[in-house]
C-alpha positions in Angstrom: 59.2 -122.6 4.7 62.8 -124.3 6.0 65.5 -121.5 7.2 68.7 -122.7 6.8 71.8 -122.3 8.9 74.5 -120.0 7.4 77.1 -122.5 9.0 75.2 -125.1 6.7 75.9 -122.9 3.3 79.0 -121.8 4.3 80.2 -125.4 4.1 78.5 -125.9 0.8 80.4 -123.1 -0.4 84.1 -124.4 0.8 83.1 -128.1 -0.7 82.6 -126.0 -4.1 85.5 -123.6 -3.9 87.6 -127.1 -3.5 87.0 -127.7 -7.4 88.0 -124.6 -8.6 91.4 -123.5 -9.3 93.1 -120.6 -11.7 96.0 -120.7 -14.7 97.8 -118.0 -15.0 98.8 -117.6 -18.9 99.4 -115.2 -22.1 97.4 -114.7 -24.1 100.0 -115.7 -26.8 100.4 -119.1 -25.3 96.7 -120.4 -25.3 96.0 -122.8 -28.2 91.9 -123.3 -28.7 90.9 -126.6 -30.5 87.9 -126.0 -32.6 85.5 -129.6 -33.2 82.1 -129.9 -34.8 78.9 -131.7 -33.7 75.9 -132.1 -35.8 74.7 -128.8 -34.6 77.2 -126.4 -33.3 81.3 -126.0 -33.3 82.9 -126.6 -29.8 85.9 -125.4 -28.1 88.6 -127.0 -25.8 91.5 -124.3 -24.5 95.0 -126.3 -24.6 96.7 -124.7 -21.5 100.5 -124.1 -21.5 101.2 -126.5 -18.5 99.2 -129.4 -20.7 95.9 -129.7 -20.5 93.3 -129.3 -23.2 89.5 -128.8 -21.5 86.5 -127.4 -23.0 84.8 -124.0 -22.4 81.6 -123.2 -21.1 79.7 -120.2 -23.5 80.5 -117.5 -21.0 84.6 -118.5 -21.3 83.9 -118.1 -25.0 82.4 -115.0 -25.2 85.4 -113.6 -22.8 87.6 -114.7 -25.5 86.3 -114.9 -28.5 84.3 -111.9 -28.6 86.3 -109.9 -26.0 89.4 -110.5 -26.3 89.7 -111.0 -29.9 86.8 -109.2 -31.3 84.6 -112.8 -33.0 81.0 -112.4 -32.5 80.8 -115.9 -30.4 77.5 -116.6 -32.2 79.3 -116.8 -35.7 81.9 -118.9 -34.4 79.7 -121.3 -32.4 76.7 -121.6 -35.3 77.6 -120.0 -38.5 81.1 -120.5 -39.2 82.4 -123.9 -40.9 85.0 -125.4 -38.0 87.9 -124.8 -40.6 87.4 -121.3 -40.7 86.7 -120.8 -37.0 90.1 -122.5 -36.3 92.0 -120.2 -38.8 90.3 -117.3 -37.8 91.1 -117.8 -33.6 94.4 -118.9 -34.5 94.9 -115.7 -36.9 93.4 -113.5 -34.0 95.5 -115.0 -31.3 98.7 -114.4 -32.9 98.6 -110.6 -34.1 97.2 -110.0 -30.8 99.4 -108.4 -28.0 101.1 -110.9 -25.4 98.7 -110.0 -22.8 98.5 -111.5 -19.4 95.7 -113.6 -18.5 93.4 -115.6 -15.9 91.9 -118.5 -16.4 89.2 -119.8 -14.0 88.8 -123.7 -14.2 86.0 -125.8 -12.7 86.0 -129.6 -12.3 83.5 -131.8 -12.3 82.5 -135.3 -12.0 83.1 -135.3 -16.0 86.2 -133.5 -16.2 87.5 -130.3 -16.0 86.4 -126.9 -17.6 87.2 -123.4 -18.4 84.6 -121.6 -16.8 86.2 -117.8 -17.3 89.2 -116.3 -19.0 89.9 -112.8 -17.5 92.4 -110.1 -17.9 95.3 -110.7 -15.2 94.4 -107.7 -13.4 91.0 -109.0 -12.5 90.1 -108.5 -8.8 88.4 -111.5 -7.3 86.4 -111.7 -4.8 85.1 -115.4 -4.5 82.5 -117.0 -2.8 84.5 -117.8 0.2 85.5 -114.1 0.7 81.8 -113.8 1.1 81.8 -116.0 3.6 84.6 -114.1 5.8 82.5 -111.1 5.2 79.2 -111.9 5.6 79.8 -115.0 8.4 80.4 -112.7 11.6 77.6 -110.3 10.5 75.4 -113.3 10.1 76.3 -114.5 13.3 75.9 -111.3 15.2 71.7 -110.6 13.9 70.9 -114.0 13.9 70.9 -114.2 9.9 69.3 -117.6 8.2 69.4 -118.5 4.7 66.0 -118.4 3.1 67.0 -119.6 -0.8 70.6 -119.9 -2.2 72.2 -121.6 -5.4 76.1 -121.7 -6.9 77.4 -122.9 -9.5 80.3 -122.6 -11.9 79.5 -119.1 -12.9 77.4 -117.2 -10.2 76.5 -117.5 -6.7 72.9 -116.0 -5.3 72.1 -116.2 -1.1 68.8 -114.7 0.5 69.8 -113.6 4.4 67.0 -113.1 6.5 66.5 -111.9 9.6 64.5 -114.3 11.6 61.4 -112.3 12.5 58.1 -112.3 11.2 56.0 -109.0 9.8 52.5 -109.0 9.3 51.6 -107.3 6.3 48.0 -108.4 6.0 45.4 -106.2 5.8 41.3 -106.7 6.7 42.2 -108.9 9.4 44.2 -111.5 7.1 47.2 -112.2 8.5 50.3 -112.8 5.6 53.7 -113.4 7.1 56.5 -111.6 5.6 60.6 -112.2 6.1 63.1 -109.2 5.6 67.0 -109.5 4.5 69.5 -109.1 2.1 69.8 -110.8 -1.2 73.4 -111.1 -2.0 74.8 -112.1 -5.1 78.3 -112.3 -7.0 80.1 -113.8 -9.6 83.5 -115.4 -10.2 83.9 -114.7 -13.7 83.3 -111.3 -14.4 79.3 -111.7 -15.1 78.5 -108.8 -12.3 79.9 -107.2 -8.9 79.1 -108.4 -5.7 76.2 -106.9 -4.7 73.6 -107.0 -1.7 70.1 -106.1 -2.3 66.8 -105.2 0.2 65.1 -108.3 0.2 61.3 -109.1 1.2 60.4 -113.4 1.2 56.4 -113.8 1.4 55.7 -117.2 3.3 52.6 -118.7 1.1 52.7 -121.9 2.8 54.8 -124.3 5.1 57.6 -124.7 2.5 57.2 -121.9 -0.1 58.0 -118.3 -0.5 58.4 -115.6 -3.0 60.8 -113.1 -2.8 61.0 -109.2 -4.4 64.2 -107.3 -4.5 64.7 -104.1 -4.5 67.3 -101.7 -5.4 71.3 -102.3 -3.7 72.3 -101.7 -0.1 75.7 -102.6 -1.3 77.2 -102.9 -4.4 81.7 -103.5 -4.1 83.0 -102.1 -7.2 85.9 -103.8 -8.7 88.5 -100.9 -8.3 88.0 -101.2 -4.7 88.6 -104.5 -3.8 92.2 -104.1 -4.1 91.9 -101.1 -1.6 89.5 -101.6 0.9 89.9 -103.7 3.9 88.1 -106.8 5.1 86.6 -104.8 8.3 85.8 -102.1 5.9 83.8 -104.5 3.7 82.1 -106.3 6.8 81.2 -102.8 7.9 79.8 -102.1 5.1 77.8 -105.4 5.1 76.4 -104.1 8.7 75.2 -101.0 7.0 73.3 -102.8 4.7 71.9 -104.8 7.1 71.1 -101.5 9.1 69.6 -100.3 6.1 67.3 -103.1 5.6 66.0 -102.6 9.1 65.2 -98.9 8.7 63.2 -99.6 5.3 61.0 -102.4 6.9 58.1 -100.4 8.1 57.9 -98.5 4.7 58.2 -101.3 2.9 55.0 -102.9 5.0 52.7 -100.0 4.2 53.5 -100.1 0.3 52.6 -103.8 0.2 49.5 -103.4 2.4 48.7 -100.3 -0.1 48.9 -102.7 -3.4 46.7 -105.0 -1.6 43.7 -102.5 -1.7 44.9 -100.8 -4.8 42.2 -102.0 -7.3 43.2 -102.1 -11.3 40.5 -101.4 -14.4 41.6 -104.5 -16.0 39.6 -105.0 -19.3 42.6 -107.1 -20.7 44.3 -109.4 -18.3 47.1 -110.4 -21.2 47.4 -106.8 -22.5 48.5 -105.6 -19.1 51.1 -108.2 -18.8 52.3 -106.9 -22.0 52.7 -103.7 -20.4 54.3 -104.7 -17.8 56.9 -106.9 -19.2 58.1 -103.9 -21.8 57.9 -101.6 -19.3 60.8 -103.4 -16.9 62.1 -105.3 -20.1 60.7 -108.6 -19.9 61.2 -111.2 -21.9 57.7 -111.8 -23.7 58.4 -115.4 -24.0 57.0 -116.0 -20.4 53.7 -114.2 -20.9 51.9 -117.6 -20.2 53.9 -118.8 -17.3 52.8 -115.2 -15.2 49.4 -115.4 -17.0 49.2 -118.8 -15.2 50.7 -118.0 -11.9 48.3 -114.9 -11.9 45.0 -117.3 -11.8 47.3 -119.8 -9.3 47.1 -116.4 -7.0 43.5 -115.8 -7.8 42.3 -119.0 -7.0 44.3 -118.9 -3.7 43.6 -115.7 -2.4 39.6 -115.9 -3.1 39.2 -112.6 -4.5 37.7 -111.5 -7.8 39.4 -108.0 -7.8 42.3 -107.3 -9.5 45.1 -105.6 -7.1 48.4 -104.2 -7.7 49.1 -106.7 -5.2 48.2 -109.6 -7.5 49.8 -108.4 -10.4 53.0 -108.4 -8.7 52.3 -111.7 -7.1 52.0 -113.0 -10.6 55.7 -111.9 -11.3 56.8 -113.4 -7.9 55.1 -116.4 -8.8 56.4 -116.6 -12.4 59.7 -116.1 -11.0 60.3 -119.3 -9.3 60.0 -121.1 -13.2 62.7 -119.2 -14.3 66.7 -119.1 -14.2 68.4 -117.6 -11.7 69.1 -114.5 -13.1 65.7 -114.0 -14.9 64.0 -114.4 -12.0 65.6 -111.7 -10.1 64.3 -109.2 -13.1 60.9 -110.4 -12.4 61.5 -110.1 -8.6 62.4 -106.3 -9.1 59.4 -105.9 -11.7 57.6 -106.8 -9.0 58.8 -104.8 -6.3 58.8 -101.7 -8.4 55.4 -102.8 -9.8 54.3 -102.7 -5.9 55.9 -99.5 -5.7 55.2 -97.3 -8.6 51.0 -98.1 -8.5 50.3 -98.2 -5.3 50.4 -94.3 -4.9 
């Protein structure tokens, strides 16, 4: 499993914030241009400084169904493009003059609206992260285990580079401890940092379970709180984390021997996939990743352990923001039958 420098993501997170910039605007002064293609009705925002791009579905949602009240889905699918364009136009101009934000993103095809916020909006970007997180990465020797960013959302695993045993019977199974942060640009979630566990399963894979926040910044405070005050609260996560490792050893060497009755492999999937809110869909992909950790491991016993392996498994198949569900599923899966 390759550690990466925080230096190294740091500079991959500058290179991106480079292609983003914001439009101030009223409300009153947008003009949306609806089109048609053979399956759905698209939108381009026409800017009051010139400029006409088109809008990913989150900046639709923020201002069609927000903002304005449309259910985006009937605008996008079920409305002919005549009617969608007299209906936003209607909408925008009985609608107050309120101040907005409008968070752009280019890219090697052109520029997009990625967001469209309420002025007010506190941001705290990716590269505030960075200021934050940088000298507290620096001073416990953090390393970057997974990380991904894009227009709308930005996720970073932070490890501290020591390894845990947490086998049991002799077999040794490496384990990594951190912080999962995560945060968004355009109003999908607050920046948060979660207690993080990565499993090394081979030379360059690992799963990762999440479990509830160390941190969590809520909007009202960004506008109050320092930046020392947020990099010490960062440190207390971090301390946090530290205290938690050597509970969170004994509940994954407890799953291990925890054995489970399993007459019906599928049907206690099923369980646990309502239980934590699951999307049922990806019954087959865990199914499979649940034989993938059989075969591996060489037992014939059904454990809590492998259960939740099966959702860490699953979990790198998914999106972003799915997997992390199935990360905490599995965490709290861990947790809650191990007892």
């Amino acid at each position: 499993m390759k550690l990466t420098e925080f230096a190294e993501v740091a500079e991959m997170v500058r290179l991106d914030d480079r292609r983003k910039r914001d439009e101030p605007c009223r409300l009153a002064d947008l003009r949306v241009e609806v089109t048609h293609d053979s399956v759905r009705n698209r939108f381009h925002l026409a800017l009051p400084g010139g400029g006409s791009h088109p809008m990913n579905a989150w900046a639709c949602r923020q201002l069609f169904q927000t903002r304005l009240g449309i259910p985006f889905e009937f605008l996008s699918e079920r409305c002919p493009p005549g009617l969608a364009q007299h209906l936003v136009d209607h909408f925008i101009s009985v609608e107050p003059p309120r101040a907005l934000l409008v968070r752009l993103f280019r890219t090697d095809r052109g520029t997009r609206v990625r967001a469209v916020l309420p002025a007010s909006y506190a941001r705290f970007d990716n590269v505030d992260f960075l200021d934050v997180a940088g000298r507290v990465a620096e001073e416990y020797g953090l390393r970057v285990q997974r990380y991904r960013i894009d227009e709308t959302a930005f996720y970073c695993r932070l490890v501290f580079d020591e390894v845990v045993d947490a086998g049991t019977g002799g077999e040794v199974d490496p384990h990594l401890f951190g912080v999962f942060f995560r945060n968004s640009e355009v109003g999908m979630g607050v920046p948060e940092a979660q207690f993080t566990v990565v499993r090394k399963i081979c030379g360059n894979g690992a799963l990762g379970i999440t479990d509830e926040p160390l941190m969590r910044l809520h909007p009202s405070s960004l506008h109050s709180v320092s930046r020392d005050r947020l990099i010490d609260r960062f440190r207390e996560g971090l301390e946090e984390a530290l205290r938690r490792r050597s509970g969170v050893i004994e509940i994954i060497r407890a799953a291990r021997q925890k054995k489970v009755r399993l007459t019906d492999l599928a049907e206690e999937l099923r369980k646990i996939h309502k239980e934590f809110g699951l999307s049922l869909r990806n019954l087959e992909i865990v199914r499979e990743a649940y034989f993938r950790e059989a075969r591996e491991s060489g037992s014939k016993d059904t454990t809590v352990f492998s259960l939740a392996s099966a959702l860490n498994r699953a979990a790198q198949h998914l999106p972003a923001e799915e997997a992390i569900r199935y990360e905490q599923a599995a965490w709290d899966t861990m947790k809650g039958r191990s007892n």
